[in-house]
Phi, psi and omega in degrees: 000135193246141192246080196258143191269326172249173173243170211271165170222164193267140163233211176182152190075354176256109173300152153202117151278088223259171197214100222255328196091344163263349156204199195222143221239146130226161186211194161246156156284074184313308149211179215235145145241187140316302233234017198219156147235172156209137212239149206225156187039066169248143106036130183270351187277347254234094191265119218254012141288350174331151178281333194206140165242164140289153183169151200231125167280134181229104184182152181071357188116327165265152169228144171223108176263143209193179208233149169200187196192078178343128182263322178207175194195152171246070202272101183286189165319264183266022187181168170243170194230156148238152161222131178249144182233100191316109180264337192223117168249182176257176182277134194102007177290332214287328182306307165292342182294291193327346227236355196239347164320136162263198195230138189232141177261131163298154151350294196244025156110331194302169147214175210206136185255197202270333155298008150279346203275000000 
């Protein structure tokens, strides 16, 4: 059971560049929340005891820079999986987030996605 509070969405096409304060990273986004990431192909060199990393979403059209703090890591052969818990985001993330919400039909037809409710 997983005791994640929002929920997460898959996405694809979305780039990140992270950053440990000792060098600088890229990976992909796997999948997104307002208030989370989980970041895929990062670099195994990438020191994921940091306290706080820094780091730029890239994707659509957009950059989001932004402040998170590693939760669990994954190591694989040459790269990790990270799941990051976003501490400081910019305006508009919670907006793009949304964009990737899916959309559900009610009873009586309307539809409404989970950020209306």
């Amino acid at each position: 059971m997983e005791k994640r509070r929002h929920n997460r969405f898959v996405v694809g096409n979305l780039q990140v560049d992270i950053s440990d304060g000792q060098g600088f990273f890229s990976g992909t986004v796997e999948d997104l929340s307002r208030f989370g990431l989980k970041l895929n192909d990062v670099h195994k060199k990438l020191n994921d005891r940091a306290k706080n990393f820094s780091l730029i979403v890239s994707g659509q059209g957009k950059h989001f820079k932004m402040s998170a703090k590693p939760k669990w890591t994954l190591g694989q052969s040459f790269s990790k999986k990270i799941g990051l818990e976003i501490v400081k985001a910019p305006l508009g993330w919670a907006e793009f987030v949304m964009k990737f919400e899916p959309v559900y039909e009610d009873v009586w037809g309307a539809n409404i996605t989970l950020g209306d409710w």
